[in-house]
Each structure stands twice: as C-alpha cells, then as structure tokens.
C-alpha positions in Angstrom: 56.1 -20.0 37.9 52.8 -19.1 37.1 49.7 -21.3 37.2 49.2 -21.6 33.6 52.7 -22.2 32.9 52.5 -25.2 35.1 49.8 -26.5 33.8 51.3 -26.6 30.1 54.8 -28.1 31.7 52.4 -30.5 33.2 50.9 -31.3 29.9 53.7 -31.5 27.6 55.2 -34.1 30.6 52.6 -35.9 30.8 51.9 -36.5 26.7 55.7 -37.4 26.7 54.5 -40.4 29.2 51.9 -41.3 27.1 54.1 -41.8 23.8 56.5 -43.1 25.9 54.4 -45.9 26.8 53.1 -46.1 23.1 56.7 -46.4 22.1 57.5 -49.2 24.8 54.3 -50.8 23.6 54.7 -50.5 20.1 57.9 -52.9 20.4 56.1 -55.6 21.8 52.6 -55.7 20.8 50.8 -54.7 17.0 49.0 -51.6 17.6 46.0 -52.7 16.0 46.0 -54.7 19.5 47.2 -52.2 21.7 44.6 -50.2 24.2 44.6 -47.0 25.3 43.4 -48.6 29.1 46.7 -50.5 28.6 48.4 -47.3 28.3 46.7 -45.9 31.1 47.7 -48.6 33.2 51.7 -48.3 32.5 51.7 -44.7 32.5 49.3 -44.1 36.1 47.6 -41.9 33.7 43.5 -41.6 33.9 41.7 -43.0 30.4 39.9 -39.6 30.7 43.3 -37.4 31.1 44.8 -39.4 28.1 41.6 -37.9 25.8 42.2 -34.8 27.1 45.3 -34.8 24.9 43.8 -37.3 22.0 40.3 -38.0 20.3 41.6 -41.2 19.4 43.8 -44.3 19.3 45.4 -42.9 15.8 45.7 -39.2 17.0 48.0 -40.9 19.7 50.0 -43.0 16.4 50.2 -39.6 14.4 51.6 -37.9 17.8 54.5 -40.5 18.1 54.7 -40.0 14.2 55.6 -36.6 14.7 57.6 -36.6 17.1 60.2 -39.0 15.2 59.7 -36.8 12.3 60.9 -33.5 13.9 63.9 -35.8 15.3 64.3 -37.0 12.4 64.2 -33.2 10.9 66.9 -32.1 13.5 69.3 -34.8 12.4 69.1 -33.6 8.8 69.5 -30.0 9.9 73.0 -31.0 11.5 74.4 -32.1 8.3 77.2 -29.8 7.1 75.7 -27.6 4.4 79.3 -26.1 3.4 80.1 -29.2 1.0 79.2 -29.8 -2.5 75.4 -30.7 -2.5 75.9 -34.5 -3.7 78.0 -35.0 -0.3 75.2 -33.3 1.5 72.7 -35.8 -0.1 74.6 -38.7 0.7 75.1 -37.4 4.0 71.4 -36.8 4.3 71.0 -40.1 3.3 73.0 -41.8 5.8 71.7 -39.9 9.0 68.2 -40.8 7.9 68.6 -44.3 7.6 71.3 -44.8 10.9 68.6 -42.8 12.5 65.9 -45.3 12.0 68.0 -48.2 11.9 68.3 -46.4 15.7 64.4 -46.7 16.9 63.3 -49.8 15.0 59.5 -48.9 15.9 59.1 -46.1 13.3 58.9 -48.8 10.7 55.8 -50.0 12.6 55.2 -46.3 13.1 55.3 -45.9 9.1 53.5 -48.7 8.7 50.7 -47.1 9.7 51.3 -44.1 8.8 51.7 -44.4 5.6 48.3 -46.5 4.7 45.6 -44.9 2.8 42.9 -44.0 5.0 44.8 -43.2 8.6 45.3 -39.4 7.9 41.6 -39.3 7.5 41.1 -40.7 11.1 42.9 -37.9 12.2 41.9 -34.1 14.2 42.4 -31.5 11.5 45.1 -29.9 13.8 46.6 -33.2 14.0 46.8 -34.1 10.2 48.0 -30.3 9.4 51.4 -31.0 12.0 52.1 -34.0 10.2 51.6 -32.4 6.4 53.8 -29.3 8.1 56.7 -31.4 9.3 56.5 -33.7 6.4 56.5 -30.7 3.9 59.5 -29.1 6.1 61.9 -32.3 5.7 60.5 -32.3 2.0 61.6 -28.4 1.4 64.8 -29.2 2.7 66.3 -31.5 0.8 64.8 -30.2 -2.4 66.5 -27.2 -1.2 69.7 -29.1 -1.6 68.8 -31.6 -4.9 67.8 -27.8 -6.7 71.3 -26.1 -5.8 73.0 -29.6 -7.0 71.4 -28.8 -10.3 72.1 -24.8 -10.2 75.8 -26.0 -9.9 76.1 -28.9 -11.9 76.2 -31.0 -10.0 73.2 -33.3 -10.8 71.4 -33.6 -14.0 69.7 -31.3 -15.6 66.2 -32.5 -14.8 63.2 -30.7 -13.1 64.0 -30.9 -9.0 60.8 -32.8 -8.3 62.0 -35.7 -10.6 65.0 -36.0 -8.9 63.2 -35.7 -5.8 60.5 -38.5 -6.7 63.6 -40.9 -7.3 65.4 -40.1 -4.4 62.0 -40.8 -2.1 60.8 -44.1 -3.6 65.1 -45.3 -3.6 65.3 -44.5 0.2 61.3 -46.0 0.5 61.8 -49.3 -1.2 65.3 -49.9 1.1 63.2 -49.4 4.4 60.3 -51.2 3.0 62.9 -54.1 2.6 64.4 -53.6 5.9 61.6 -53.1 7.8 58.9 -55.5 6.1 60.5 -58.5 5.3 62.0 -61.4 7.5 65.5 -59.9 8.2 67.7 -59.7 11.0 68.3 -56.0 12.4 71.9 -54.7 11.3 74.4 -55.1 14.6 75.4 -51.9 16.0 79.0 -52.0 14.4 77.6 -52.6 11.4 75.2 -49.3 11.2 77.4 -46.6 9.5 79.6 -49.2 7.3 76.0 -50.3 5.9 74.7 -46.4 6.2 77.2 -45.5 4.0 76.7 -48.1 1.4 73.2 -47.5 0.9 73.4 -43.7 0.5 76.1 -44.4 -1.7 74.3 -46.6 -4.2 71.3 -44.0 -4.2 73.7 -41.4 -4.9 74.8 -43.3 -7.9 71.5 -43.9 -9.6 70.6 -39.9 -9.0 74.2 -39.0 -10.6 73.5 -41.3 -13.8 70.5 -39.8 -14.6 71.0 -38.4 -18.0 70.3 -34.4 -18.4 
C-alpha cells in the first residue's frame, strides 16, 4: 500500500469516528450544545485533526447529513423497478420512512438541516455534496412519478406537481413524528405502520384529477 493511499484510508477512518461520535452525541445532547472538544475527547481525536476535515461545527452536521442521505439513496435504489410505477412509489415510500423510523437522529439531523440559513454556514464543496445528493434522490423518483404518467398510471398533471405533493405528504408525516410529543413506533410495529402511511400518500397522488 502506498503512502498516500494510507493516508486517505486513514482519513476516511478517522472522519467515520468523528460522525460517529456526532451521531452518539446527537442522541443525547441538542447540537446547538454539543462541542467539537467534546468530540475530541470521545473520539481520542486532536481539536486540530478534527478541522483538518471541517471549518466548522455545521460542516460536521452537513457531513452526517450526507451521509444518511446517500444511505438513504441506496435504500431507494434497491427497490424493485420491474413493477408498475405506483407500486414502486409506495415502495419508495415505505423504505424511506422504515429507514428513518431506523436512526431516529436524522430528524434532529433535519432539523437543522432543513432551517433557512444553515446551508449558508456551509464550505462551498460542502453545500454542493448535499445539493448533489439531494438533487440525485430527487431525479430518481421523478424518474418514476414521470413514467407513472407516460403509462397512465397517475394523472395527467406536470411531474413537478406531483412531485411537490408527494414531498410536502412524506414532509408533514415526519414533521409529525419527529416534532411533536410522540412515542417512537415499536420495532414490530415499523413495516405494518410503513405500509400504512405510504399507502395513504399513494391514495391522495392517485385522486388527483388529470
């Protein structure tokens, strides 16, 4: 093994520490309160050698946001593709929300995320992964809403509409899972309630008149 390759196995280790740690911290503690000199201390990790991979606290958010999100993108590339496109949907649908009922911190994740002003906090090479990966998962299931319509299989209407109701359905059901006071689903519960959800979302995209 060369030197340089080393080095890079040594970096891509050692970031997976540091979000890691993030992660662990993340499910105890508000980030607004967490440290990166808290992080050094879990991970053994220098305070310097942690900005060698960040310029700041939110870089290290946006990191762990993107690595959920190309999970998150692999668990929607699985879905079987050789099925009428409102079963893909639905199946779409259902992996996304078992796989964040799965890691309960990417609602705090999204949290900030999400706000207004955090992808302006971010590097430029930073804020261009996360609009990549975002517009990737996006592409995808347009993909699949514009060959619904192509077959007749979903109304008639211009992809990005159905696209825009499908988003803020799937955003207002983790908004109320994530951000108010209730109790996370128990593990046997997970794909009966899965399926119910993406089932109701299909519903309202089918009775969309043309």
């Amino acid at each position: 093994m060369s030197l340089a390759t080393y080095k890079q196995r040594d970096f891509v280790r050692r970031e997976s520490e540091i979000l890691d740690a993030l992660t662990h911290r993340l499910n105890r503690t508000p980030f607004d309160q967490i440290t990166i000199d808290q992080i050094a201390q879990q991970t053994g990790i220098s305070k310097g050698t942690i900005y060698n991979h960040i310029n700041t606290k939110e870089d290290l958010l946006a990191k762990l946001y993107i690595r959920f999100r190309l999970q998150l993108l692999s668990e929607l590339e699985a879905v079987n593709f050789n099925q009428p496109a409102p079963i893909i949907i639905k199946d779409m649908i259902a992996k996304a929300f078992a796989y964040k009922q799965s890691h309960r911190v990417i609602g705090t994740i999204d949290h900030h995320a999400f706000a207004p002003n955090f992808k302006s906090k971010l590097t430029p090479d930073i804020r261009n992964q996360i609009e990549q990966i975002e517009d990737n998962i996006n592409q995808l299931v347009i993909s699949v809403l514009q060959r619904g319509i192509n077959e007749g299989d979903f109304p008639k209407r211009p992809v990005e509409d159905l696209f825009h109701c499908l988003h803020c359905a799937i955003i207002g059901i983790f908004t109320r899972i994530w951000e108010c006071d209730t109790e996370p689903i128990p593990p046997n519960q997970i794909a009966s309630i899965c399926n119910l959800y993406s089932d109701f979302i299909l519903a309202g995209l089918l009775a969309l008149d043309d």
